[in-house]
N, C-alpha and C positions, 0 to 999 in steps of 0.2 A: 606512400613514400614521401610525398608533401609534406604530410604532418611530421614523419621523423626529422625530417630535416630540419623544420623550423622549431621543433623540441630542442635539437643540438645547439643551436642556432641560438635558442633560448639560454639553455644550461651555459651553454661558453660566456656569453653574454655575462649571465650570475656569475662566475669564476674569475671574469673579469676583473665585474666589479668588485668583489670580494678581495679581488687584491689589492685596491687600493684602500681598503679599509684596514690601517696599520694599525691604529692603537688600540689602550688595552685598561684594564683595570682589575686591582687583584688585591686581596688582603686577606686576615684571620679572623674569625668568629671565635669567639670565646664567651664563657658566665664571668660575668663580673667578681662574683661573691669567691668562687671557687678556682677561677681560672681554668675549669676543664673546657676542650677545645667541645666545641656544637658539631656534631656529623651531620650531612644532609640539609642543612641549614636553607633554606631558600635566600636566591640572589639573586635581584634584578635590576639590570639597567634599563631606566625609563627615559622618553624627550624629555627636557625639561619645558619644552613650547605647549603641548597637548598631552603631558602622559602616557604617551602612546608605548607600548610595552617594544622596546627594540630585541634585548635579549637577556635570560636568564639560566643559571647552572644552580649546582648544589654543591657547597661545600666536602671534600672528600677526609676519609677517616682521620687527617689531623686538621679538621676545619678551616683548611684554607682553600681558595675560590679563585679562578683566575678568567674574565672575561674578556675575550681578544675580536680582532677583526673589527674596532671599533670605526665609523668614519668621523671627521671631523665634528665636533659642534657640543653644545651645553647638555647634560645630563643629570638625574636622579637615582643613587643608588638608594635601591630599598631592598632591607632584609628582613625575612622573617623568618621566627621558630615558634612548634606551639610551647604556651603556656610563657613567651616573652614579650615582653613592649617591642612594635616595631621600629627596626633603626634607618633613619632618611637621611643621608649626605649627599649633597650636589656637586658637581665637580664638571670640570671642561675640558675638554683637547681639542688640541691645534694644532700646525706643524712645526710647532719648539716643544710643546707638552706632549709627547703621545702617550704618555705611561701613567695612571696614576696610580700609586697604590696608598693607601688608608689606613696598612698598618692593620697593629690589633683593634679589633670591635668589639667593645664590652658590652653584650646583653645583660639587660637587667631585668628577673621576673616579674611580671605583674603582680603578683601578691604582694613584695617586697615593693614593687611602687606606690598601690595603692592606702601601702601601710601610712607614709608621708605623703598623698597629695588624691585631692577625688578629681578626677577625669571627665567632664562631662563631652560629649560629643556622640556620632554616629558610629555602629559597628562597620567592620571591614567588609565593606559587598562584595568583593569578589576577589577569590584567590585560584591560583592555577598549580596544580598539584601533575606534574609529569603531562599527561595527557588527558587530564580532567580539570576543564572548568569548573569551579564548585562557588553556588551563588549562596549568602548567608540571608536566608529570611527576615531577620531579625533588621538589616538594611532597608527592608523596602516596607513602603506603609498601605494596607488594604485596609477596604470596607471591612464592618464586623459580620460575621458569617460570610465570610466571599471563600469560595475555595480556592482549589490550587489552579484552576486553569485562570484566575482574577491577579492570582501572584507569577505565574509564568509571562503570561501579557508585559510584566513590566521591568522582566529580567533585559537587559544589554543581549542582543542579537538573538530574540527569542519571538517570534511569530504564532499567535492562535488566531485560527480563520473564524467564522462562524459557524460552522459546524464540527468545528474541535481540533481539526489538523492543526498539528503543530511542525512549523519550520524553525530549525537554528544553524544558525550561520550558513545562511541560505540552503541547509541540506533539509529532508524529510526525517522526522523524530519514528523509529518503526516500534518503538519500546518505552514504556513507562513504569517504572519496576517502585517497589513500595520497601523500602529496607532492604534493596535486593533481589527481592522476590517478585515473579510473577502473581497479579490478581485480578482477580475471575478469568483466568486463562490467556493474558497479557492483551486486555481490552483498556488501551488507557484513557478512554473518555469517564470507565468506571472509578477511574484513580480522578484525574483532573476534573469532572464535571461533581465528585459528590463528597470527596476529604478534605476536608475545613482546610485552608493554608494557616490558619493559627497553629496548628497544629505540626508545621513543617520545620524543621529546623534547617538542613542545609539542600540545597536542590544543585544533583551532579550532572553537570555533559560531558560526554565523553564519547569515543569512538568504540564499542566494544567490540571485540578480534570476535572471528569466526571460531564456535568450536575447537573446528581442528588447531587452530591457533596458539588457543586457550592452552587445550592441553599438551601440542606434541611442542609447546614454547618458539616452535619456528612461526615468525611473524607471514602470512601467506598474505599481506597488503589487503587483504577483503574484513570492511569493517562496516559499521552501523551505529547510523546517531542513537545515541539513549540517552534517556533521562533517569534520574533515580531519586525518588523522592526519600530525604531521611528525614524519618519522625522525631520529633524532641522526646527524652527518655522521660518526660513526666506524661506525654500522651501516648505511650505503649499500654496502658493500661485504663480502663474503662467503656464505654460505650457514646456512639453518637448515631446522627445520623437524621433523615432527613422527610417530611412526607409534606405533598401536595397534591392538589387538585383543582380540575377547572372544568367549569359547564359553558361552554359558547351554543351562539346561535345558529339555528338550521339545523340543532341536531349534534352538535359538536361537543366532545369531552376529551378528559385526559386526567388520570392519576397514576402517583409514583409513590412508592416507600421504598427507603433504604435506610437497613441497619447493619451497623459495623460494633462488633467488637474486638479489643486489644488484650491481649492480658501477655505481657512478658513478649514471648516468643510464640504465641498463638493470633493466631485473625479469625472470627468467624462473620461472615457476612451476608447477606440475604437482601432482594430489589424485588421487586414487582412492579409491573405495568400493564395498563388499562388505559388503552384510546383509541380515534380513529381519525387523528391529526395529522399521522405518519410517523410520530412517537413510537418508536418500538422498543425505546427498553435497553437493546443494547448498539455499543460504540462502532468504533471507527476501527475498522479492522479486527474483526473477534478472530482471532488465529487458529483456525481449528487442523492443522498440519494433517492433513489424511495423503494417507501414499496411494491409494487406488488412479486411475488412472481419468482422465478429460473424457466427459458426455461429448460428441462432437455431430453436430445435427445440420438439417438444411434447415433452414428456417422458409416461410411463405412466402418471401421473396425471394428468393434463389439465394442468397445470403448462405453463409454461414454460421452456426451458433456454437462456440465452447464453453464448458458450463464443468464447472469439478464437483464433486462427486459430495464433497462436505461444506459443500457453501447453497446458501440458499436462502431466499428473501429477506429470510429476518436478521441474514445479519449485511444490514446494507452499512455504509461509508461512515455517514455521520448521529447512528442510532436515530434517522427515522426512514421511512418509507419513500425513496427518491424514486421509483418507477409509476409505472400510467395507473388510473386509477386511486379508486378511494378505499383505504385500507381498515379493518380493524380488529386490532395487534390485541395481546392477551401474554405477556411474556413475563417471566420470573430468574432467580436461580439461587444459589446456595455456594459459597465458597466456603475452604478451612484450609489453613496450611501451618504445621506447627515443624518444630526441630526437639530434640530429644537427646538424649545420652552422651551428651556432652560434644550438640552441634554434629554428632557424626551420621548420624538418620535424620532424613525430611520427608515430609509428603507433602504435594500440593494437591487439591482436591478442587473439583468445579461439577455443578449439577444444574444444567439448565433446562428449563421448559418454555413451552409457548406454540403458540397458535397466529395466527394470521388471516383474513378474508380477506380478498382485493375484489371489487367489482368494478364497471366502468365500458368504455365504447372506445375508438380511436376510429380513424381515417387515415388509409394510406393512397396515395398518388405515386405510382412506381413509371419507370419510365425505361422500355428495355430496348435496349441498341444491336438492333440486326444486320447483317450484311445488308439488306435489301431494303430499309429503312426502319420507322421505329412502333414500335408496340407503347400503346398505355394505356395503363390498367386503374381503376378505381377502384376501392375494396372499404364496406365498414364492419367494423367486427366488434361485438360485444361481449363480454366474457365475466364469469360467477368463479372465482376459483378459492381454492379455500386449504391449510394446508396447518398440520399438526406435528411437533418433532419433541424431542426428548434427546436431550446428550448430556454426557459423562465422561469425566478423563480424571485420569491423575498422575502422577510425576511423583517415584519414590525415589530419594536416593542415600548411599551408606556409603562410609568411609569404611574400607576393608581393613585397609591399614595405613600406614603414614605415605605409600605409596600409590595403594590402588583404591580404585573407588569403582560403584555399581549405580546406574544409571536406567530406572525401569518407567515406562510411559506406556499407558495404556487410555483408552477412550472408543466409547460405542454411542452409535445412533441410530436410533428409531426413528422414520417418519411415515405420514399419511399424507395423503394429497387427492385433494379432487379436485376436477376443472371440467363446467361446461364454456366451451367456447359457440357460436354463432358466426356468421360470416356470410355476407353479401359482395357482388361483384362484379364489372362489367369489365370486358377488354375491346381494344377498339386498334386497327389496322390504321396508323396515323391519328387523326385526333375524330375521325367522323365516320369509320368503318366499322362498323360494328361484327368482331367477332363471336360473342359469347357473354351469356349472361350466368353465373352460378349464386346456387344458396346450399349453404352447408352448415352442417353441425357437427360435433366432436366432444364427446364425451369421456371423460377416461377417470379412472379410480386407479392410486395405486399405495404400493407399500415399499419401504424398502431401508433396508439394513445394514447397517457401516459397523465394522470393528478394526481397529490398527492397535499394535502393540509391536513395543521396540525395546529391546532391551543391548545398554551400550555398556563396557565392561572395561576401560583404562588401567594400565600401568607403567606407572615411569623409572627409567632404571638411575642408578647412581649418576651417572654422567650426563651430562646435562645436553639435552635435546635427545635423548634414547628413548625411544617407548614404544609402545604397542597398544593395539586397542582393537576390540572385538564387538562386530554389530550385526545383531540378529534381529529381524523384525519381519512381519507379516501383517496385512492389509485381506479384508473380506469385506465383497459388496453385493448385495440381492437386492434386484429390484424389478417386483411385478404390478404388472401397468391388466387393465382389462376396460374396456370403452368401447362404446357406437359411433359408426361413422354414417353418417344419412348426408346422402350429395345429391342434388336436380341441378344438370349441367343443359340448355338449351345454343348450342351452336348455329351460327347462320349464316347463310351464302355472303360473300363480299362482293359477289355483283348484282344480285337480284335485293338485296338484304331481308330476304324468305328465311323462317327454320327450314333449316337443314336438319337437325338432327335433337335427340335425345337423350340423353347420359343420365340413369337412374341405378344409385350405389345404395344401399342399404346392408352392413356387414357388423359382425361383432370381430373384438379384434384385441387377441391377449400376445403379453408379452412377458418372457422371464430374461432378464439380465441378471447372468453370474461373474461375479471376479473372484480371483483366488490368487495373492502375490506372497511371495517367500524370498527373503534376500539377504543374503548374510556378504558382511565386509570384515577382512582384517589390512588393517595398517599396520607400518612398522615405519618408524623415523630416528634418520641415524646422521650424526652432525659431522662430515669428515676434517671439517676446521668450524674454529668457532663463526668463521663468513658463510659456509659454504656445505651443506645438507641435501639430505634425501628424504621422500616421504615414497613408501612403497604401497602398492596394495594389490586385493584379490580379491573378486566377489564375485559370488556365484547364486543368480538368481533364478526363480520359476515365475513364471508371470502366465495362470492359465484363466481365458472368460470363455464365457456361450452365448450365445442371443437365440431363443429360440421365440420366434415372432407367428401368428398361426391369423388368419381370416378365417371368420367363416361365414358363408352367403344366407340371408336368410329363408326358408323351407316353405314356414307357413305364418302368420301372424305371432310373433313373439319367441319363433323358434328358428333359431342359427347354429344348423347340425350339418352343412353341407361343407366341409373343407376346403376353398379356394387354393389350389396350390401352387397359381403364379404368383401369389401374394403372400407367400409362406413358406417359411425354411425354420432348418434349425443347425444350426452352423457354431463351430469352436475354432478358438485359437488358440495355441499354445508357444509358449515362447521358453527356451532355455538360454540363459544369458552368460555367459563365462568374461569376464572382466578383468584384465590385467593394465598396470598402470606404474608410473613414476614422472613423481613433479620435484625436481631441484630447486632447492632456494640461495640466493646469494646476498646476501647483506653486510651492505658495507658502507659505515658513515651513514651517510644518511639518506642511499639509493639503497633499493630491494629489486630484487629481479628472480622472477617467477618461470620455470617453463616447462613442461614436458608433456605428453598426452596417454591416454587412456585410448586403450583398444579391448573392443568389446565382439565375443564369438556368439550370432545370436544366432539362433535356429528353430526358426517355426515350424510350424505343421499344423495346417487347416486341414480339419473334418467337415465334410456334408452327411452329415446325421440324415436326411433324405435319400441320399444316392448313394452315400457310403463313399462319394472322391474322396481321396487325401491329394493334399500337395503340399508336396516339403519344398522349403526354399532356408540357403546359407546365406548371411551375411558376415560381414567385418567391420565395424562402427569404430571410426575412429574420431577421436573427439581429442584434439590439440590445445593447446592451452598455453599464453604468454602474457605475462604480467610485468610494465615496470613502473617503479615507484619513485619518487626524489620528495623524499620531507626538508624543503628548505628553514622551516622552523615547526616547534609544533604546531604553531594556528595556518601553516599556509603547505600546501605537499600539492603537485602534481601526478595523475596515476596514467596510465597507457594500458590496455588489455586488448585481447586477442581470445576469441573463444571458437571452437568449433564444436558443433553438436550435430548428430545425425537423426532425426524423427519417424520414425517408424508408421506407417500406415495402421488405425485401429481399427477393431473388429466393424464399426460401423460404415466406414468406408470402404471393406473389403466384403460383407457378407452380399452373397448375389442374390437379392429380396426382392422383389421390386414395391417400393414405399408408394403408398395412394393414401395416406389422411390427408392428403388435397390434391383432388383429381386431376387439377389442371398442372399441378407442379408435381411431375413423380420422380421417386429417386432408385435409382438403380445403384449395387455396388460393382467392386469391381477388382475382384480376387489376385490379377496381374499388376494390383500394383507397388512400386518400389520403394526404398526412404531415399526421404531429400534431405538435404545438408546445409547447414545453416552455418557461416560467417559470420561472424560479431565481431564489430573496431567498437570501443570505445574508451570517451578518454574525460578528463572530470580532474578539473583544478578549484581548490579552495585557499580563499586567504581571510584572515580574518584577525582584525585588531580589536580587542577587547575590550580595551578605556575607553576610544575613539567609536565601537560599536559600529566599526564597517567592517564589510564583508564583502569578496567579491568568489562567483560561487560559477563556473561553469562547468556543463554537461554535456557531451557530445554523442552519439553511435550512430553506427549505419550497419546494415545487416544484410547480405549478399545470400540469397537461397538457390541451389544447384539441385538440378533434378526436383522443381515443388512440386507438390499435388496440389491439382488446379483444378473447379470444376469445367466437364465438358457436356454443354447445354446445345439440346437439340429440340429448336423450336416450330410446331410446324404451319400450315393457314389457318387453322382456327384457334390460334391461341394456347396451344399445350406445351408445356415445355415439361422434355426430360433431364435427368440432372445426374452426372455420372463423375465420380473423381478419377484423376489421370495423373501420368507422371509431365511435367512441359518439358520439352525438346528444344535446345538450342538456344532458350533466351532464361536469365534470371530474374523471377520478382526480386523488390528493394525495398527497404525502406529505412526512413533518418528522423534522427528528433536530435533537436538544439534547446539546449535549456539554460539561459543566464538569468544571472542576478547579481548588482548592486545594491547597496545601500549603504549609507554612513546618516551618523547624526550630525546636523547642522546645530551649532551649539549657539549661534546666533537667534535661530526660531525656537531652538528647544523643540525642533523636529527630526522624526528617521525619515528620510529619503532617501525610496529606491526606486532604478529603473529593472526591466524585466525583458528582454526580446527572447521572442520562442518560435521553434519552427519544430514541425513535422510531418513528414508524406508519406505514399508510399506509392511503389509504382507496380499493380498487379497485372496477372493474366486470366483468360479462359479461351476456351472454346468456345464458338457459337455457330450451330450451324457447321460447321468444321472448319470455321476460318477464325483465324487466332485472333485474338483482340486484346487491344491494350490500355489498361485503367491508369491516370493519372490521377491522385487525388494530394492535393497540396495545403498546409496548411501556416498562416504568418503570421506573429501576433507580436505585438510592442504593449508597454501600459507604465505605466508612473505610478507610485505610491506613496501616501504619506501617514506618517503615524506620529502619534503624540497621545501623554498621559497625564495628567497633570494630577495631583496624590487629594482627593477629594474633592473634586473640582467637576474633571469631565476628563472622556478622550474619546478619541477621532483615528477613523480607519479610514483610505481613500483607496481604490485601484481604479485605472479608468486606461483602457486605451483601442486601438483599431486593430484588427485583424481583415487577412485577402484570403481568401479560397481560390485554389487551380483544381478544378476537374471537369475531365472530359475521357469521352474511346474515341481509338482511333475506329471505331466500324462508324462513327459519325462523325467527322471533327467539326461541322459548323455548328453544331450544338453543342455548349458545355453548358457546367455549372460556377460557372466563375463569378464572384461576387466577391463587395466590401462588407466588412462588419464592423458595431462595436460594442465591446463588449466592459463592464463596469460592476463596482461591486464599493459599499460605503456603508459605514458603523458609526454611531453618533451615541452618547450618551453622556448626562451632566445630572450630578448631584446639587441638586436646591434643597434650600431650607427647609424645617419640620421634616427630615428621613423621607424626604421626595425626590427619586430620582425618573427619570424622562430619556428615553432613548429610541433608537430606533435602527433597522441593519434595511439593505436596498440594493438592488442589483439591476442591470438594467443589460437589453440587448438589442440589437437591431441586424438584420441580416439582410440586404437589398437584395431586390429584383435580379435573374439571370437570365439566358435563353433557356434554359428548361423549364423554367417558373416565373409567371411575370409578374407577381405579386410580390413587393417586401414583406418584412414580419418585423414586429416591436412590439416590445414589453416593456414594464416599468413596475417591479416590484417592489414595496413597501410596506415593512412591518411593523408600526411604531406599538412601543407600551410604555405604560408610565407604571408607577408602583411605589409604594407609599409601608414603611417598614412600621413595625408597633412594639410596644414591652422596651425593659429597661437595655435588654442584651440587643434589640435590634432583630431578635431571631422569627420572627412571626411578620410575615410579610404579603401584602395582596397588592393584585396586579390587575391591571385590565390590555389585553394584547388586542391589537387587529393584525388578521392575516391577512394579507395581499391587499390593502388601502383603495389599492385602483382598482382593483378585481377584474385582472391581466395576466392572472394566473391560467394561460392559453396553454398547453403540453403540446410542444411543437419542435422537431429535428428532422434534420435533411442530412440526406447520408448519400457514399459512391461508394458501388464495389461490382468489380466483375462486367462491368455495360449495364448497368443497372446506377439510375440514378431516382434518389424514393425520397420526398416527402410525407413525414405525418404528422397528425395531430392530436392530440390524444385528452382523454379528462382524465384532469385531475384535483386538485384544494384548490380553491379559489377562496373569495371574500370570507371572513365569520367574524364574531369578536366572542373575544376568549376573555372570563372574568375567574381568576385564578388566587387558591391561597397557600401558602405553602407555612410551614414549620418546621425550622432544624433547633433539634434536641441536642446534648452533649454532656457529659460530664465525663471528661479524662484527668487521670490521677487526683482523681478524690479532690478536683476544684471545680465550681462552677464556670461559666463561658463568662468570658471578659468582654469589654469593647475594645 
């Protein structure tokens, strides 16, 4: 209720001021030669102090423009049209002048200029076309052979991290499209890290509307930063592309090819990789959209793990290997995507392969918090795992006819996977009581099969926001797991500190996982005023899996024919979904308001394939929905949302099993339990001045969960703890995240400087022992940044600043985990004479001493390489890198959840030096590469 108020509070404020901004400026666009009036002309009134963009229209069907609500003070009116010279008049008001008008504007064509006079100077870097940013290549100056992530770096409000994230105007980029098109399945580190920027002609930002947006034209305020690379029409056609290699010390290598070619309205393209760097080949975010439903596991520390069903190692953040251990990757793939029959048929096509080993040890230090005081555990664990996949998808679609269109997506995956793990372990009653000592192994081989196809079927009628649209799709997953589990558990008296006892596990242990989803939607959107619509819908889903999970004891040397059947079920769920729904939209000027909800009839029914129970259980899912919008200009809007969702309990948390692949942590499921419902506030303002290259970028939410499922851990004197999910009673888990950012350029240093302050926590529950407990875990961070580029010279990347942690349970409160950090991150590079350039990227961290841990931890890592280019193009280039300089490369995170507070440390790349050569090839449109 706070927030709304001070939104109103806000808004009146602007309306205010608004009204005192009385003056205006207006006139007629016209051709010189012809005097026919310009339609849609661009018009914009700029500061005359900084440039800074105030406000812009487009002239209407008789070329005339009238820009109002001016406040006092000096201005630049600039107009443009393609294919004319642009026109620049300055002009003032005051409170005797408020009106200026200018009268007719005669443009006059470029070619008709050029005929009497040659023009030397810079192109137009940047133009603003409605709600697209559009930056012109041809402004900005790169190295030769630099791509497009060396040309993005130096666009006005445009951020690449070093590992390829792109931020603009303070938001995250989720899209990097190549002529519109997705490639290699909308992986844009494959677009930005490997397509020349010679070859870019104009680079689009823009906000792109959600599907539904798209097509039912009611704007529903949900949109996404993209980018769109467009090619120059003489590099549509030919081939480039790129191959290197490097042999480092201790063992270390890495090679890559990458070929593209262009022809017209075709792409065909092809990568492979080979290393064990952490190099894997592919980007940041490989989008593999699979509808199957979240793995959701205990993990060995009581923990939680959720893991989706089409993602998996190899395609980590920033295409390489960011988890423990020493990896090596074997990856490829193959794109094509053409248009045909006059643009009205597409396909897009992706085929990837790869492989992955990870080997390695870690150390955990876990720390569990009891009614009765506190457990801590040490545990080292070594693990061989190794893991093979294969996927394919592709994207056809046809223009039916001038109204309707067909929409088909299909994609399947193959994978294999083996893992042995090992495991060592002691727990101790305080810090010197020795509970229990274990060593275990864990073996498992598995296989398993992903298939999703959707096919979406649009039509829009005469009147404008009327249409329809029909979505059929289905998702299939199998996945069987088969593994040894060998455990020697030794327990021991807490007063006498004698064995007690013996625990000797030796089982085989198979598993079949099925999914099976079917879901069909129709929409209907219908506009009852041009402000003021409906979006209607109906969907009727099947959502059926199994788990059928089996031990078996072993008989006699090498033979496990004996059935354990407390450790074995075979259990389904089945789900029928009935979904009905209506979301109203209102728009008006330059507020949008969004609201209605979807109510959903779900109806399970669990089988015990053992006992043959059934239990049926009805629900009603209701999932509310409020959205509002205020676009104060297009670089600056404030949005407000409101979301409810209800979560449903998955087979894994309901099948009554009981889980032993770690004796000492077993999981029970737990058939009674409910869905929780989940609140969502959030709210996200952006402003952003173009010339001036500042932006100010905030993000807010907080998330209220009703009825959660929480684990309830029951731990006993020697150290065993069970692990069961529950619905909580009476109190709600929370959590917040706060994300800001400033920045502007300082035109004085010819620097971007921004600030960053960030927060988020969350506040959990469990049971322990049967008394509730409560997780705090908090998280603050502030940090400064500076960036500068100078156009063959050098540039510099700076982040640096402090972060506080709050965590503690209440089952202990004079023990927390509360500590200062700080945390830093810095990019350096300068081009020297003879094609010698020298850089280096550096991160650095520190996290102090707490009561849980009385150790700090710091790092200081350091990558520098130099590299030295050859040939007359520039294009043949060798390197020599070192990884990690200090060789501080420690794999170390401290984490809270649940009364559980864990410490590890893990291996992973440290020190090597890397001596690398690389070569980019090219020839587009029948010319050779230029400098």
């Amino acid at each position: 209720m706070k927030t709304l108020v001070l939104v109103l509070i806000f808004l009146a404020a602007g309306n205010f001021l608004l009204a005192q901004n009385t003056g205006s400026v207006k006139g007629v666009i016209a051709d010189t030669a012809s005097n026919i009036k310009l339609v849609y002309a661009s018009v914009a009134v700029l500061n005359a102090k900084d440039s800074t963009l105030v406000k812009f229209t487009r002239t209407n069907e008789n070329g005339e423009f009238t820009i109002g609500n001016l406040k006092k003070g000096k201005f630049i009116l600039l107009v443009t049209y393609p294919a004319y010279a642009d026109y620049v008049e300055r002009f003032q008001l005051d409170s005797v002048k408020k009106e200026q008008n200018v009268g007719r504007i005669s443009m006059l064509l470029k070619e008709r200029l050029l005929k009497e006079v040659l023009i030397k100077g810079t192109a137009a870097a940047i133009k603003i076309k409605g709600d697209t940013t559009e930056f012109n290549a041809a402004a900005f100056t790169i190295q030769p052979n630099s791509k497009v992530e060396d040309l993005l770096k130096q666009l006005p409000g445009i951020q690449v991290d070093k590992d390829g994230k792109i931020t603009a105007q303070g938001q995250t980029v989720n899209k990097v499209l190549v002529d519109g098109e997705e490639f290699f399945g909308d992986d844009p580190t494959l677009v930005t890290k490997n397509i020349r920027g010679d070859m870019v002609d104009k680079v689009q930002l823009y906000d792109k509307k959600s599907d539904q947006a798209t097509f039912t034209g009611i704007d529903d305020g949900v949109k996404n930063k993209t980018i769109n690379i467009k090619l120059k029409e003489d590099k549509k056609n030919g081939y480039f592309g790129k191959v290197s290699a490097g042999v480092g010390t201790d063992g270390y290598y890495e090679g890559q090819a990458m070929f593209n070619k262009f022809k017209a309205k075709q792409k065909l393209s092809a990568y492979g990789t080979l290393a064990n760097t952490g190099k894997t080949g592919l980007g940041w975010e490989d989008n593999s959209k699979y509808a199957s439903s979240n793995n959701i596991e205990f993990t060995d520390g009581g923990g939680i793990s959720i893991t989706n069903n089409g993602r998996d190692e190899l395609e980590s953040f920033d295409g390489r290997y960011n988890n423990r251990g020493i990896p090596v990757a074997r990856t490829g793939g193959l794109h094509y995507d053409t248009k045909w029959n006059n643009d009205k048929e597409s396909i897009n096509a992706n085929y990837k392969i790869g492989s992955l080993g990870v080997t390695g040890t870690d150390n955990s230090i876990n720390q569990n918090n009891l009614p009765t005081g506190v457990q801590n555990s040490n545990s080292n664990h070594s693990f061989d795992n190794y893991m093979f996949r294969q996927k394919v998808d592709a994207i056809y679609q046809i223009k039916l006819d001038t109204a309707s269109n067909l929409k088909i997506t299909a994609d399947g995956t193959i994978k294999n996977n083996r893992s042995n793990n090992i495991y060592q372990s002691s727990s101790y009653a305080g810090f010197d009581t020795l509970l229990n000592r274990s060593n275990r192994s864990l073996t498992n081989n598995g296989n398993e099969n992903i298939f999703n196809a959707t096919a979406f079927y649009t039509h829009k009628f005469k009147k404008t926001g009327r249409s329809f649209s029909l979505s059929l799709s289905g998702a299939y997953d199998e996945n069987d797991t088969k593994g040894y589990l060998n455990s020697d558990i030794h327990f021991y008296n807490r007063m006498t500190g004698g064995l007690d006892s013996t625990q000797l596990i030796n089982q085989y242990k198979t598993s079949h996982i099925l999914s099976t989803i079917v879901n069909s939607n129709i929409t209907y959107s219908e506009p009852f005023t041009k402000a003021f619509s409906v979006i209607l819908n109906y969907g009727l889903g099947l959502n059926n899996s199994s788990a059928d999970r089996k031990s078996f004891d072993q008989t006699t040397v090498g033979e496990y024919t004996a059935l354990n059947t407390t450790l074995s079920n075979n259990y389904k769920l089945n789900q029928l979904n009935n979904q009905l729904g209506a979301i109203f939209n209102y728009k008006k000027g330059k507020a949008i308001l969004n609201f209605g909800t979807r109510a959903t009839d779900v109806k399970f029914e669990q089988i015990n394939e053992y006992t043959n129970d059934k239990f049926n259980r009805n629900f009603l899912n209701w999932n509310p929905q409020a959205t509002y919008q205020y676009k104060f200009s297009q670089q600056k809007s404030l949005r407000l949302s409101y979301n409810g969702n209800t979560q449903q309990p998955t087979i894994d948390q309901i099948q009554p099993v009981l889980v032993n692949t770690d004796p000492l942590n077993l999981f029970l499921g737990n058939p009674d339990l409910r869905p929780s419902f989940t609140n969502s506030f959030n709210l996200n303002y952006n402003s952003y001045k173009v010339l001036s290259e500042q932006y100010v970028y905030l993000s807010a939410g907080y998330n209220l969960i009703s009825n959660a499922i929480v684990n309830n851990t029951t731990t006993n004197a020697n150290g065993k703890t069970t692990y069961q999910s529950s619905n909580l009673i009476g109190n709600s888990p929370a959590n917040f995240y706060l994300y800001s950012n400033f920045s502007r350029k300082i035109k004085m240093l010819d620097f971007n400087v921004g600030i960053n302050i960030n927060a988020n926590g969350n506040t959990s529950y469990n049971y322990t022992n049967s008394v509730l407990n409560k997780t705090k875990s908090y998280t603050y961070r502030s940090a400064i940044n500076l960036q500068k580029y100078k156009q063959k010279k050098f540039q510099i990347y700076f982040d640096f600043g402090p972060t506080y942690t709050v965590s503690g349970s209440s089952l202990q409160p004079n023990i927390n985990n509360n500590g200062f950090g700080l945390n830093g991150y810095s990019s350096f590079r300068v081009y020297l004479p003879h094609k010698i350039e020298f850089g280096y990227d550096g991160n650095y961290e520190y996290q102090a001493k707490t009561q849980s841990f009385n150790q700090s931890f710091e790092r200081l890592i350091i990558n520098p390489t130099i590299s030295k280019k050859f040939l007359k193009t520039d294009n043949l280039n060798l390197s020599v890198t070192v990884n990690d300089l200090l060789n501080q490369n420690v794999g170390f995170n401290r984490s809270a959840y649940a009364g559980n507070i864990s410490q590890q440390t893990y291996t992973t790349i440290r020190r090597y030096f890397m001596f690398s050569l690389s070569y980019d090839f090219n020839k587009m449109g029948g010319t050779k590469p230029t400098k």
